[in-house]
C-alpha positions in Angstrom: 2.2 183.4 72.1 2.0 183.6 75.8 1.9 180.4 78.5 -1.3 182.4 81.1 -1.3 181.5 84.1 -3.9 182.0 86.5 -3.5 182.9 90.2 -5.7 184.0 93.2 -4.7 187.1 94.8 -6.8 189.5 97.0 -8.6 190.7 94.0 -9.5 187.4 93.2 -8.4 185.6 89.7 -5.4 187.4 87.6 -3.3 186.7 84.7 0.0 185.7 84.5 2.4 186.3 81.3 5.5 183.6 81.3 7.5 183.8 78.4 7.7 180.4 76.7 11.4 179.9 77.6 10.8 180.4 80.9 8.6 177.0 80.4 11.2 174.1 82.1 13.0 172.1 79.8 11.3 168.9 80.7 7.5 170.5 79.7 8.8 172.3 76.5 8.1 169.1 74.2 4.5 169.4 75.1 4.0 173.4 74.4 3.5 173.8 70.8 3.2 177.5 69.8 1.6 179.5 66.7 4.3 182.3 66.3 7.1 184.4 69.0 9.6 181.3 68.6 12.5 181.2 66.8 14.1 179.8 63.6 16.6 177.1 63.9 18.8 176.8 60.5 20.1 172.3 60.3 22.7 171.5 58.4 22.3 168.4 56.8 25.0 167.1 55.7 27.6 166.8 53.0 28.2 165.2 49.5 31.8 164.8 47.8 31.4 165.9 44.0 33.6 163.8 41.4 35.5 167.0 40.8 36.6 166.9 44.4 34.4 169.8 45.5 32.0 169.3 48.4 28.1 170.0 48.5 26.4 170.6 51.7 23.4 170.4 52.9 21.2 172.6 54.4 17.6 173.2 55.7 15.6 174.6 59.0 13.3 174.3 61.4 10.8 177.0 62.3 9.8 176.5 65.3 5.7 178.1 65.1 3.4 176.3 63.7 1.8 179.2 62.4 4.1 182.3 62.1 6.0 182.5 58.5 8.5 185.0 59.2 10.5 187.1 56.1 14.1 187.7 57.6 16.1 189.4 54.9 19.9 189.0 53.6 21.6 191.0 56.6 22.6 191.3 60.4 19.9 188.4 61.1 20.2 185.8 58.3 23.8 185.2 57.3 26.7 183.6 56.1 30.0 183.6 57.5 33.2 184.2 57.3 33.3 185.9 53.8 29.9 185.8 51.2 26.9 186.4 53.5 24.5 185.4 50.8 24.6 181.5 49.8 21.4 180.8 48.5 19.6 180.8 51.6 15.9 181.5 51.9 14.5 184.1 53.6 10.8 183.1 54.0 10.3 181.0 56.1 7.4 178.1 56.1 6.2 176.2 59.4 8.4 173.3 61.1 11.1 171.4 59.2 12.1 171.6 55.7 14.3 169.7 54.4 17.3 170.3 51.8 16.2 173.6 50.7 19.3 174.6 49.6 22.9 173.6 48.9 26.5 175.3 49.4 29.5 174.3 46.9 33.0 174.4 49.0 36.3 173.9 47.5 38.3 170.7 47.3 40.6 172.7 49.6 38.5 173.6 52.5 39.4 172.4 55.7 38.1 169.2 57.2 38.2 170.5 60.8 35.1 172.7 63.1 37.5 175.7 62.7 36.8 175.6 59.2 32.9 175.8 59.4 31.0 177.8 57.1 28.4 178.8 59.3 24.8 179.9 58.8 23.4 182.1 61.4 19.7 183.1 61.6 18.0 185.8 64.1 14.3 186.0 65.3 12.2 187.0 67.8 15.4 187.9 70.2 16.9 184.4 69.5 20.0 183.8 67.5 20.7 180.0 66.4 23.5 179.0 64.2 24.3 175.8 62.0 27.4 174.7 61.1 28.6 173.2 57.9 31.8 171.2 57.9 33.4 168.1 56.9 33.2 165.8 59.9 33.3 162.1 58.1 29.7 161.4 60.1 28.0 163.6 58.6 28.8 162.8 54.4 25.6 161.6 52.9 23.9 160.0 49.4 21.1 160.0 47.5 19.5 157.4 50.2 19.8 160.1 53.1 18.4 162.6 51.0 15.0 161.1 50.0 14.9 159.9 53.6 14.5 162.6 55.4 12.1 163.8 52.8 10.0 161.1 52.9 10.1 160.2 49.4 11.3 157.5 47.1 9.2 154.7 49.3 8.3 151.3 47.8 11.7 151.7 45.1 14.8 149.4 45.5 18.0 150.8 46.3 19.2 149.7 42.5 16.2 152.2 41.2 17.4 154.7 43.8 21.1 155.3 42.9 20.5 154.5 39.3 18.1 157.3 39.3 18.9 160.7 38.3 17.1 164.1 39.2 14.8 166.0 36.7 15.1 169.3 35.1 12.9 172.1 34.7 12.8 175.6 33.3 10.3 178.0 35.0 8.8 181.0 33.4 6.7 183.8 34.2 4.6 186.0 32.1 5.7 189.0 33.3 8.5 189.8 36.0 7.4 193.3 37.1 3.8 193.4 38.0 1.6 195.4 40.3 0.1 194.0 43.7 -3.2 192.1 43.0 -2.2 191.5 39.5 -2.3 187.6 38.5 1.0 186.6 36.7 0.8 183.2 34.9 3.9 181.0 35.7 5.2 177.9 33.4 7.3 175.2 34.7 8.7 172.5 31.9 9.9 169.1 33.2 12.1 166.6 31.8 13.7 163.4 33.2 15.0 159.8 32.6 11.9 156.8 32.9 12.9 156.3 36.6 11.5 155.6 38.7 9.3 153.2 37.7 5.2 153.7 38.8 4.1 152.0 42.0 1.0 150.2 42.0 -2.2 151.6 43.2 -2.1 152.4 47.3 -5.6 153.5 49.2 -5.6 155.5 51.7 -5.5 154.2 55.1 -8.4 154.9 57.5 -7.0 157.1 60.5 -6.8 155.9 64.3 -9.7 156.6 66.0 -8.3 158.2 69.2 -6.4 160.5 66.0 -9.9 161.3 64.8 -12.3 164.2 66.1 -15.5 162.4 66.6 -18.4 164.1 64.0 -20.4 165.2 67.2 -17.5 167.5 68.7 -16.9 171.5 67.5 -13.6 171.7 66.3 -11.2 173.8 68.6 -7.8 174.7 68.4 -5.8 172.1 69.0 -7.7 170.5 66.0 -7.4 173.1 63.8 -4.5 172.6 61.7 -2.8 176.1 59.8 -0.4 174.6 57.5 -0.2 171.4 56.0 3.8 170.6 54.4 2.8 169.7 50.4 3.9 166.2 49.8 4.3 164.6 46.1 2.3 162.2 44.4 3.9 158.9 44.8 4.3 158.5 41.0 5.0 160.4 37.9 6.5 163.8 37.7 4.6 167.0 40.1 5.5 169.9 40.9 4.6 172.7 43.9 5.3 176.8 43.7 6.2 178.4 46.8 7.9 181.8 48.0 11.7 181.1 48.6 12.2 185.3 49.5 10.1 187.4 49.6 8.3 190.1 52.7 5.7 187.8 52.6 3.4 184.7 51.3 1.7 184.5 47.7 -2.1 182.9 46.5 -0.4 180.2 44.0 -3.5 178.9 41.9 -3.3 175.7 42.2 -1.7 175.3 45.4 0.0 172.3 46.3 1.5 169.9 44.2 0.5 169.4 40.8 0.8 165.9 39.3 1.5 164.7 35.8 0.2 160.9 36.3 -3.6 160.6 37.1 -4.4 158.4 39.7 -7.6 156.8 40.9 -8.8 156.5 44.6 -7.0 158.6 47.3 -3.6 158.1 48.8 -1.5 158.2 52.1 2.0 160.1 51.8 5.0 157.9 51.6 6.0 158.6 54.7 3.0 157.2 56.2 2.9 160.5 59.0 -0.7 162.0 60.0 -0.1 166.0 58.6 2.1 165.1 55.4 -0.6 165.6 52.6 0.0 164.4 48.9 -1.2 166.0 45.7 -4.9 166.9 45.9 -6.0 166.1 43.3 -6.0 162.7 41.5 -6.3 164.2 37.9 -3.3 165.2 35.8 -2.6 169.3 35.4 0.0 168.5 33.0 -0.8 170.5 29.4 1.5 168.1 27.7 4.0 165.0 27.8 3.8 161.5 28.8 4.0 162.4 32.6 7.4 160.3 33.1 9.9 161.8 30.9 8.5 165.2 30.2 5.4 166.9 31.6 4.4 171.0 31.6 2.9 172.7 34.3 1.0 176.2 34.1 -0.1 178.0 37.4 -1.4 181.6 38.6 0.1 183.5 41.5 -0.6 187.0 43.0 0.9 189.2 45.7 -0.9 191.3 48.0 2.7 193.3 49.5 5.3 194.8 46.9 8.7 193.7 47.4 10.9 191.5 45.5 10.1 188.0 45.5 11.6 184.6 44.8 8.9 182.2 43.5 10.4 178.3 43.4 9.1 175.9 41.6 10.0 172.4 43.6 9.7 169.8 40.4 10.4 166.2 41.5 10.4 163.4 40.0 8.7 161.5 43.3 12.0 160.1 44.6 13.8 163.7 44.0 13.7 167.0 43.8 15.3 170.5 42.2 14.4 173.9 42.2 13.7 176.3 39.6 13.9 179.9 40.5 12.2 183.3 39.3 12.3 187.0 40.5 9.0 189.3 40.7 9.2 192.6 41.5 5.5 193.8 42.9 4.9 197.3 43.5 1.3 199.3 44.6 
């Protein structure tokens, strides 16, 4: 996307291409741009395991609001020094995501910047690096976790640490399938009783000045591309997306799917205008109580071949874990 310009000349009114970094620093908060900017991979932090292992913590920031680029394992999305492949994605979904993936170190690595592993990411002509490391600011919990995701809201901290993550086994009915064809995908849940369910929450009514008045066309500063899936603030959900793969899928249902029903509508836990939570109020769940244990069954389709990596994001509503599976699509 290009900044025009407009300027008067001898032959009257012209057009001016700027390239967005040429924007000054001081006016770049205010641009916001559907695609042509880079990808910005944030490390998050780090986690000592009881084995004395370390577990860092990594996710990005695309910087379109639209644009979801596909930059393969290679010369623009790597690890370094050593394995160049760590787990990373390489779709890539509008703004920040958070703890998409983690990398194991030994007890043994280095605590010093010199001993970074480092995560470097290339697009549209822009290369942007993050590094992982021990520095002691930057070791985190559970708390920061949930945090920055914007879960685990209305819980004590006693629920929060005492809480563990859930598990889940995803399935597909077929791992080799043809572009257009519908494969049915199975994810099975299972977790402790925490945390416990919240009570009811309506949704508050937006600011006005936030609001489009009725009587106004919509234009597009108010049209909004992509919405980040949030999860229900109770019970156990679950959301499919592309972790690799040349392009984006049609995941039937899209969004979360939620184990608990609900009545009434419902605000995020964050609280933030554009974080959306499961749309619908009923359960999807084909069995279990919704706390413990809950099955999920969903439909997805691919309209490019390739090899994908479909994640199923299960959570609990205070955390989450992934469960992978590999399609190959071809015409």
């Amino acid at each position: 996307m290009c900044v025009c310009l407009l300027g008067l000349g001898g032959a009257g009114w012209a057009a001016v291409q700027v390239n967005p970094r040429d924007v000054p620093l001081v006016a770049q908060p205010q641009q916001r741009f559907d695609a042509g900017q880079d990808v910005q991979p944030i490390y998050e932090g780090w986690i000592r395991n009881d084995d004395g292992s370390f577990t860092l913590h990594f996710g990005y920031l695309n910087r379109n609001y639209r644009e979801q680029p596909s930059i393969p394992i290679g010369p623009n999305n790597f690890f370094s020094p050593e394995t160049q492949d760590r787990g990373q994605p390489t779709y890539f979904y509008p703004r920040t995501q958070h703890s998409q993936f983690e990398v194991r170190v030994p007890a043994t690595m280095g605590t010093s910047f010199g001993d970074a592993v480092i995560w470097t990411l290339d697009h549209n002509g822009s290369e942007q690096k993050a590094y992982g490391w021990l520095q002691p600011e930057w070791e985190i919990d559970v708390q920061t976790i949930t945090s920055n995701q914007g879960m685990g809201r209305g819980h004590t901290q006693e629920i929060l640490y005492a809480n563990t993550a859930p598990t889940v086994t995803a399935e597909a009915s077929s791992t080799s399938v043809r572009v257009g064809q519908p494969v049915t995908l199975t994810a099975s849940l299972a977790d402790d009783d925490l945390p416990p369910v919240l009570p009811k929450r309506d949704r508050p009514e937006p600011l006005p000045t936030l609001r489009r008045p009725d009587n106004l066309p919509t234009i597009p500063d108010n049209i909004q591309w992509y919405r980040r899936p949030h999860p229900p603030r109770n019970g156990l959900s679950l959301v499919w997306v592309v972790y690799r793969g040349p392009t984006d899928a049609v995941f039937n249902p899209g969004g979360y799917q939620r184990a608990l029903e609900e009545e009434g509508s419902e605000r995020a836990p964050s609280g933030r205008l554009g974080a959306t939570t499961a749309a619908a109020s009923k359960s999807t769940s084909l069995e279990g109580d919704g706390l413990t244990s809950a099955v999920f069954e969903a439909t997805v389709t691919f309209d490019e071949p390739g090899t994908y990596t479909v994640r199923a994001w299960a959570t609990d509503s205070m955390l989450k874990i992934p469960g992978d599976i590999t399609i190959t699509v071809t015409r």
